[in-house]
C-alpha positions as CSV (number, residue, x, y, z in Angstrom):
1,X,122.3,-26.0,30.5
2,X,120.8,-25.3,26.9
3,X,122.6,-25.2,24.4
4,X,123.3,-21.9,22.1
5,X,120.7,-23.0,19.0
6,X,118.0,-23.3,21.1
7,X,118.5,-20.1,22.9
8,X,118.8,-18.5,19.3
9,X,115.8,-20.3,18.2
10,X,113.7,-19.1,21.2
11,X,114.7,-15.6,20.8
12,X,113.9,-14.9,17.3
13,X,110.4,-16.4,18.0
14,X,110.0,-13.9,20.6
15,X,110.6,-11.3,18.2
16,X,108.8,-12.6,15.2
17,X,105.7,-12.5,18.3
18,X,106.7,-8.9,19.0
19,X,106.5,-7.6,14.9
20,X,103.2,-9.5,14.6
21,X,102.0,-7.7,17.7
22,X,102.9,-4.5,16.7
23,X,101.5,-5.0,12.8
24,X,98.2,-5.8,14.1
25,X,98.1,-2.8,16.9
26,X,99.1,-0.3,14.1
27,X,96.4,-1.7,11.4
28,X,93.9,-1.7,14.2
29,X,94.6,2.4,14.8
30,X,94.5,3.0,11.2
31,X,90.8,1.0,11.1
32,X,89.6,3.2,14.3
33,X,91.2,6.4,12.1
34,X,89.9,5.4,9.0
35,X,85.9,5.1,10.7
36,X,86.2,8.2,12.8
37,X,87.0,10.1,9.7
38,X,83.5,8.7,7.5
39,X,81.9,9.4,10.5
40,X,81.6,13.1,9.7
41,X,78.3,14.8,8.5
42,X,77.6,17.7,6.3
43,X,75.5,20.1,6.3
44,X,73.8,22.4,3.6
45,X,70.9,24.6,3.8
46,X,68.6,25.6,1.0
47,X,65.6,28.8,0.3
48,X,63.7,29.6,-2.2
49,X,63.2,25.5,-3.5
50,X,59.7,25.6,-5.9
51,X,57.4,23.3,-4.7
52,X,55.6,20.9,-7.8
53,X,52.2,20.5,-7.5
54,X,51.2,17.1,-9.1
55,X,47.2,17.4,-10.4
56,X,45.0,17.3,-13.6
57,X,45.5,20.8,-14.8
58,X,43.2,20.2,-17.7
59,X,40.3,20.0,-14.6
60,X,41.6,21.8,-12.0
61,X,42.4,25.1,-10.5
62,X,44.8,25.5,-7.9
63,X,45.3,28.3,-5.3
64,X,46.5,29.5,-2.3
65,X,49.6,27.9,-1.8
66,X,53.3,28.4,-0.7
67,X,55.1,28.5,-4.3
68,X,58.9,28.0,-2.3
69,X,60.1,26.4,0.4
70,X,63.5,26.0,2.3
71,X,65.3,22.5,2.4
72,X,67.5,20.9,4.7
73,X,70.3,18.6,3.1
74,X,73.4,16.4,5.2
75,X,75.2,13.7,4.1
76,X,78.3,12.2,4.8
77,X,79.5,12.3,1.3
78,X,80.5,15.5,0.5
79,X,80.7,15.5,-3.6
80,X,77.3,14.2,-3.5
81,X,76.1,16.8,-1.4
82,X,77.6,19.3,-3.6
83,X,75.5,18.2,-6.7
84,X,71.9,18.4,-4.9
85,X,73.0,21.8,-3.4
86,X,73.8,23.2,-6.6
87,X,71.0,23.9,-8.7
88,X,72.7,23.1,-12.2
89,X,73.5,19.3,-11.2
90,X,70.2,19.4,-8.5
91,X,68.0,16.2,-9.5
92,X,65.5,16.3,-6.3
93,X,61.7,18.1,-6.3
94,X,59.8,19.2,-3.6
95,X,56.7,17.8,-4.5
96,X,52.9,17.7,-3.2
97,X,50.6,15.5,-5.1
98,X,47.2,16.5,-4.8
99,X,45.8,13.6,-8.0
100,X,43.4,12.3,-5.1
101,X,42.9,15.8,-3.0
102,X,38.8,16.6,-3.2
103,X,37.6,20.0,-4.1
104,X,38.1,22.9,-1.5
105,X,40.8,23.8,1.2
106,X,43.3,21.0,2.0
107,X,46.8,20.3,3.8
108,X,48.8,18.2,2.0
109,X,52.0,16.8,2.7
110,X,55.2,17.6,1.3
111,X,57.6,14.9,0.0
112,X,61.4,15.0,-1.2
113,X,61.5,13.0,-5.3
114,X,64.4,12.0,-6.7
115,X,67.0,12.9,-3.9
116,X,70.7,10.6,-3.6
117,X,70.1,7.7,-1.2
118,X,73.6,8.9,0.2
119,X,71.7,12.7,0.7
120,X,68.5,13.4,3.5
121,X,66.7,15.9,3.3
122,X,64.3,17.7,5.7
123,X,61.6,20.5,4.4
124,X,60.3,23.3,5.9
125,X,57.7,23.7,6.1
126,X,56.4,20.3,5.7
127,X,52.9,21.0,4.5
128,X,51.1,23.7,2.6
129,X,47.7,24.9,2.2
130,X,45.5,24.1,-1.1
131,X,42.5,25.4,-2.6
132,X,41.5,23.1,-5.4
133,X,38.5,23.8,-7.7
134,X,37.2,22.9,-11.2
135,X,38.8,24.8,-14.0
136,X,37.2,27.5,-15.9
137,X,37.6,30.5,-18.7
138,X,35.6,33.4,-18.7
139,X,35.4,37.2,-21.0
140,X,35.7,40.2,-19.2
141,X,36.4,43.9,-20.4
142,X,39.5,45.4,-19.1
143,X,40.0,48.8,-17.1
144,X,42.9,50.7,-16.7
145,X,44.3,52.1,-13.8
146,X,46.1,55.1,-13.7
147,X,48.5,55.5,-10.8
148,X,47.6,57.8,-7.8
149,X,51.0,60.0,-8.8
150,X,48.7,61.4,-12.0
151,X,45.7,63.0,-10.2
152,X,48.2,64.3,-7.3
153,X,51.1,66.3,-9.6
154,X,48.0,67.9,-11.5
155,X,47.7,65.8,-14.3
156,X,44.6,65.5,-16.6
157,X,43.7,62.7,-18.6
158,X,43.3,63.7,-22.0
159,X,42.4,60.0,-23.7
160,X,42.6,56.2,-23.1
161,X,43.3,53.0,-25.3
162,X,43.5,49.7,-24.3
163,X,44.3,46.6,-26.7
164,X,42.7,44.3,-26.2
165,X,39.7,45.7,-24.4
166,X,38.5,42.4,-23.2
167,X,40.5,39.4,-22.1
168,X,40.0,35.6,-21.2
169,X,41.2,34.9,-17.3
170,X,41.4,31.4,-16.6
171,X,40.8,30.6,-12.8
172,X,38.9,28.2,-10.2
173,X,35.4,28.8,-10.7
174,X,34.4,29.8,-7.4
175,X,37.1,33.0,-7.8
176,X,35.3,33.5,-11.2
177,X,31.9,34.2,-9.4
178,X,33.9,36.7,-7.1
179,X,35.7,38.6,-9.8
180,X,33.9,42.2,-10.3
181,X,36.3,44.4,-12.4
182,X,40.2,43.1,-14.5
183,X,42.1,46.0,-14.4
184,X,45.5,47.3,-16.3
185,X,47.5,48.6,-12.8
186,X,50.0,50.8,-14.6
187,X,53.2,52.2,-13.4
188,X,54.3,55.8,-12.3
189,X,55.9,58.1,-15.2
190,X,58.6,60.6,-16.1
191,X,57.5,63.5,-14.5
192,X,58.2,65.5,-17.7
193,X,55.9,63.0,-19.6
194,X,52.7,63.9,-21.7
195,X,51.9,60.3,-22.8
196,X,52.3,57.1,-21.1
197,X,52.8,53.7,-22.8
198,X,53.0,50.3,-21.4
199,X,52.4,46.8,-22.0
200,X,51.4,45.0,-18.3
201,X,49.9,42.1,-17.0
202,X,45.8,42.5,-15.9
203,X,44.5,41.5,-12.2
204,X,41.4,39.9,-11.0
205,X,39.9,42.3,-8.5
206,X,36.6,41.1,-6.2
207,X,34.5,43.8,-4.6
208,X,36.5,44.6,-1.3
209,X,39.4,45.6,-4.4
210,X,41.6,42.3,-3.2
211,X,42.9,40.7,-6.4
212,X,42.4,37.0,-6.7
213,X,44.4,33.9,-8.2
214,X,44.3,33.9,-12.0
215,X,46.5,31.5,-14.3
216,X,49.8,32.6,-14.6
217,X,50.9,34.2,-16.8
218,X,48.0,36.6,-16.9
219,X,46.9,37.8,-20.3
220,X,48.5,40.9,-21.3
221,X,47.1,44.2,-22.4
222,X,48.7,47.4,-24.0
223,X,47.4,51.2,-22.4
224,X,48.3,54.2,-23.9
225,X,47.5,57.2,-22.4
226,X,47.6,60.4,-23.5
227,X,48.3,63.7,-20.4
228,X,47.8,67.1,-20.0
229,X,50.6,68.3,-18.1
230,X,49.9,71.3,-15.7
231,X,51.8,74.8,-17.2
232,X,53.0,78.3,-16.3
233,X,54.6,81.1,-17.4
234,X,58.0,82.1,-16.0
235,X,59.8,85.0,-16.8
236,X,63.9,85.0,-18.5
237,X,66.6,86.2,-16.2
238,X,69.8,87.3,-17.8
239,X,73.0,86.1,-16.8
240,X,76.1,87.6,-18.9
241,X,78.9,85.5,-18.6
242,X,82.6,85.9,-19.8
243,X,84.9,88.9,-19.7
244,X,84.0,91.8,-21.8
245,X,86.6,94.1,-23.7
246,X,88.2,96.8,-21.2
247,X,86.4,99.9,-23.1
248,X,82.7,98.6,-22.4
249,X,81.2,99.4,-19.5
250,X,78.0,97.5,-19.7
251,X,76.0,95.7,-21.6
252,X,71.8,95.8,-22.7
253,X,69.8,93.0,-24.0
254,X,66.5,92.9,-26.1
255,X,64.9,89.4,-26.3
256,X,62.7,88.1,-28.5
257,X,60.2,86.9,-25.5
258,X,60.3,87.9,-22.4
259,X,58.2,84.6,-20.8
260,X,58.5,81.1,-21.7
261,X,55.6,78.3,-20.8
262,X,57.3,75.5,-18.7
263,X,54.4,72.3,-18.7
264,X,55.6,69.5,-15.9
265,X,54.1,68.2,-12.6
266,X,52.7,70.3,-10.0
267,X,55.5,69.4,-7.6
268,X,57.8,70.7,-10.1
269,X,56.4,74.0,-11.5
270,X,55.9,75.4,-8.1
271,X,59.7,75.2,-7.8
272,X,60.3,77.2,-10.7
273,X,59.3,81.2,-10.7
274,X,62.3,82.0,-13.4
275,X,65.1,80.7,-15.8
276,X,68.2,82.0,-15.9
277,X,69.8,82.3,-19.4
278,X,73.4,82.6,-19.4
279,X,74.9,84.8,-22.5
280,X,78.5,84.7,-23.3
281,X,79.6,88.6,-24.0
282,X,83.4,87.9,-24.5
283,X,84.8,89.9,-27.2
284,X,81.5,91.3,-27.9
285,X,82.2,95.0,-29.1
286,X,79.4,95.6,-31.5
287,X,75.8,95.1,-31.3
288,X,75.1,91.3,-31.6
289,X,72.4,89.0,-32.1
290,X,72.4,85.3,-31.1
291,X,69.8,82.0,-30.4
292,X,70.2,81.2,-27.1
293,X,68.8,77.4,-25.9
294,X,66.9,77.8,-23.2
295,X,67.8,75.5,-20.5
296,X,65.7,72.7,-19.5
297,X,66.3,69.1,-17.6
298,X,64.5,66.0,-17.4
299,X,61.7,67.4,-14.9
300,X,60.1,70.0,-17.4
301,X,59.2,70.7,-20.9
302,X,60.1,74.7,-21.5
303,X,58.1,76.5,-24.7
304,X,59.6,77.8,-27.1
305,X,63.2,76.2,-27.1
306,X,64.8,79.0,-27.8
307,X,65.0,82.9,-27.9
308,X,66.4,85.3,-29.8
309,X,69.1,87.7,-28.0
310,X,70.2,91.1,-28.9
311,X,73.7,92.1,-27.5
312,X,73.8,95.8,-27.3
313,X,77.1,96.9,-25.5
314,X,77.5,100.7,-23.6
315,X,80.8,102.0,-23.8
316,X,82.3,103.2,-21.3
317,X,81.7,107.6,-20.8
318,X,78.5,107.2,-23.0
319,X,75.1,106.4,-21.8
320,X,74.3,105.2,-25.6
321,X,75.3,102.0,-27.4
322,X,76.8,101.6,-30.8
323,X,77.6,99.7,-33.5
324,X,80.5,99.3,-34.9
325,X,79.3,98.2,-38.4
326,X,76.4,100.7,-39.0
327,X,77.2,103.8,-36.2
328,X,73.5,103.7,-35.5
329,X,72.4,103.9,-31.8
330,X,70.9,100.5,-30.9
331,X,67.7,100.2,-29.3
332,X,67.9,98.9,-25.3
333,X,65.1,97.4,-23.6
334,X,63.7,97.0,-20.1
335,X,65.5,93.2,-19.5
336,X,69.0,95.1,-19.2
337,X,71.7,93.5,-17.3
338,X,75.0,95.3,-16.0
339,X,78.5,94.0,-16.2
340,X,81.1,95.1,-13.8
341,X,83.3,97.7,-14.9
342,X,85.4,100.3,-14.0
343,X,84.5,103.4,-11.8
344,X,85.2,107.0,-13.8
345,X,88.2,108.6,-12.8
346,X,88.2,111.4,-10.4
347,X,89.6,113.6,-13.1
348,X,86.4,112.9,-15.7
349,X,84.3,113.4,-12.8
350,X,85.8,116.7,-12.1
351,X,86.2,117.6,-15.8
352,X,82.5,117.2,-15.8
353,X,81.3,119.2,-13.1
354,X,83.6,121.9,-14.3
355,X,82.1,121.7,-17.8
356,X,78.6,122.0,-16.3
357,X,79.3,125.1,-13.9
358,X,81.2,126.8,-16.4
359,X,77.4,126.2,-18.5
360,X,75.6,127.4,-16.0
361,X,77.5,130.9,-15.6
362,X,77.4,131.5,-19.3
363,X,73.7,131.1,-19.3
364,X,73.1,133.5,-16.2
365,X,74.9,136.0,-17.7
366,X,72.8,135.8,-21.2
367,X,69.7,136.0,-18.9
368,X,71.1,139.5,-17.2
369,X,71.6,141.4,-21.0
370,X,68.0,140.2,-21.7
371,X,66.6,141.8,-19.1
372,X,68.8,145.1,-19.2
373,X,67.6,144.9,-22.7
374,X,63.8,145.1,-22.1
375,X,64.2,147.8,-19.4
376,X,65.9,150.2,-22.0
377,X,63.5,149.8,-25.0
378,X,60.5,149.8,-22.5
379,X,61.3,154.0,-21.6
380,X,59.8,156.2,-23.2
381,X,61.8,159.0,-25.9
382,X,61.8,162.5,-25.2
């Protein structure tokens, strides 16, 4: 039989065995944990990187190329993912060096500079397409080009100035032996514009009208152009607005002109065949005279700006209209407008036709004495 300190002793080995096992089996979980976690790979797509293009630009001319292209990143460090991604802390370049590409049409290989060893990175596409040639500079005159918009809305081209009138284009010198005009491509105007004025970049243009690789930027030219824009006449249309004092029954108007010129483009004027002037007649009791602005927008030019307005109101019962100031009749004239008023009374219209039979008796009855007259001087005396 054992005694009781060695069964002590044995136990608490056995349990010291036991804490040791389960130390190691919880580290070992936390290792497995700890890997499966680093393990993980992000991703982060890219467009739009510029590619560098690594040759002697004092020599060459290059063409013909892909300028951007989209890149792949991963890496299992996110942070450092994070600064290539972002174009701030970015320090990789898509690069193609083309030091020891000969001269003509080549495919050269893309390659990834200065990219994180914890970052990859895959490119697409991988290759691009180059046209390399020797370098030159050549003179040519510059022509302007007027946008198809002008000849179409009924425009004529009253002058041209260009300044510079001749430029230097810098390109590969086989595009040089192709280039047959350098035009000024100019943009479309206001409609309601007479003169156009822009500073833009010239093209290289061969004979088929395709325009070819210059330097960039392209030397720059100012066109100024000065337009006839197509015109009409349209007539004035009156428009009384407001509420006019209860004793008027309508109102005339004499205008200074009764046509205005409108100038815009063709699209435009055959939209227009009047303009309607609105005339305030509130509290208008006497004849009036006023500058009206014509209206006009953005889409026309209108001729003169403004027209002179008489006011002549037509009191109600009287076919004449007065002025309160002078008592003089005031003249009316053919571009009359009508404001809404009032019928007559029943009683005025009947007063009226009352008045006018009651005339018409009094002048038969003169008519019979005439001619009871004549008969009695015209027999004979005895």
């Amino acid at each position: 039989m054992k005694k009781p300190s060695q069964s002590n002793w044995f136990s608490g080995l056995l349990a010291l065995l036991f804490a040791l096992l389960l130390f190691f089996n919880a580290n070992a979980s936390g290792n497995i944990s700890n890997m499966s976690g680093t393990n993980q790979v992000y991703d982060e797509m890219l467009y739009n990187i510029p590619v560098q293009v690594e040759y002697d630009q004092a020599k060459y001319f290059v063409s013909g190329y892909e300028e951007t292209v989209n890149v792949h990143l991963s890496s299992a460090n996110r942070i450092q993912l994070n600064l290539e991604a972002n174009e701030d802390t970015r320090n990789f370049q898509v690069v193609a060096d083309l030091t020891k590409t000969p001269l003509g049409t080549s495919e050269i290989q893309l390659r990834v500079k200065g990219l994180s060893t914890a970052v990859t990175a895959e490119i697409e596409p991988k290759t691009i397409t180059v046209t390399v040639e020797n370098k030159v500079t050549k003179t040519f005159d510059v022509e302007p080009q007027l946008p198809e918009s002008i000849e179409a809305e009924g425009y004529k081209v009253k002058k041209v100035a260009v300044s510079p009138k001749t430029v230097e284009i810098t390109t590969g010198e086989e595009t040089a032996k192709a280039i047959t005009r350098v035009i000024a491509p100019l943009s479309n105007v206001k409609q309601s514009a007479d003169t156009i004025k822009q500073t833009v970049n010239v093209q290289a243009l061969d004979d088929k009208a395709q325009v070819l690789s210059i330097e960039n930027p392209a030397p720059q030219v100012k066109v100024v152009v000065d337009l006839v824009l197509p015109s009409k006449e349209v007539g004035l249309t009156i428009s009384p607005t407001g509420s006019p004092p209860a004793d008027i029954d309508h109102y005339t108007f004499n205008l200074s002109t009764q046509k205005v010129e409108i100038r815009g483009t063709k699209s435009v004027l055959d939209a227009i065949d009047s303009i309607e002037l609105p005339i305030d007649v509130s509290n208008v009791k006497s004849s009036t005279k006023r500058t009206i602005k014509i209206p006009t927008n953005a889409e026309y030019i209108v001729s003169p700006e403004e027209v002179e307005v008489t006011i002549n109101p037509v009191f109600a019962g009287t076919n004449t209209s007065f002025s309160q100031t002078s008592g003089q009749s005031a003249t009316t004239s053919d571009t009359s407008q009508v404001l809404p008023a009032p019928e007559p009374s029943s009683e005025k219209t009947t007063s009226s036709s009352s008045t006018s039979s009651s005339s018409s008796s009094t002048s038969s009855e003169s008519s019979v004495e005439n001619e009871i007259e004549k008969e009695i001087s015209s027999v004979p005396a005895n």
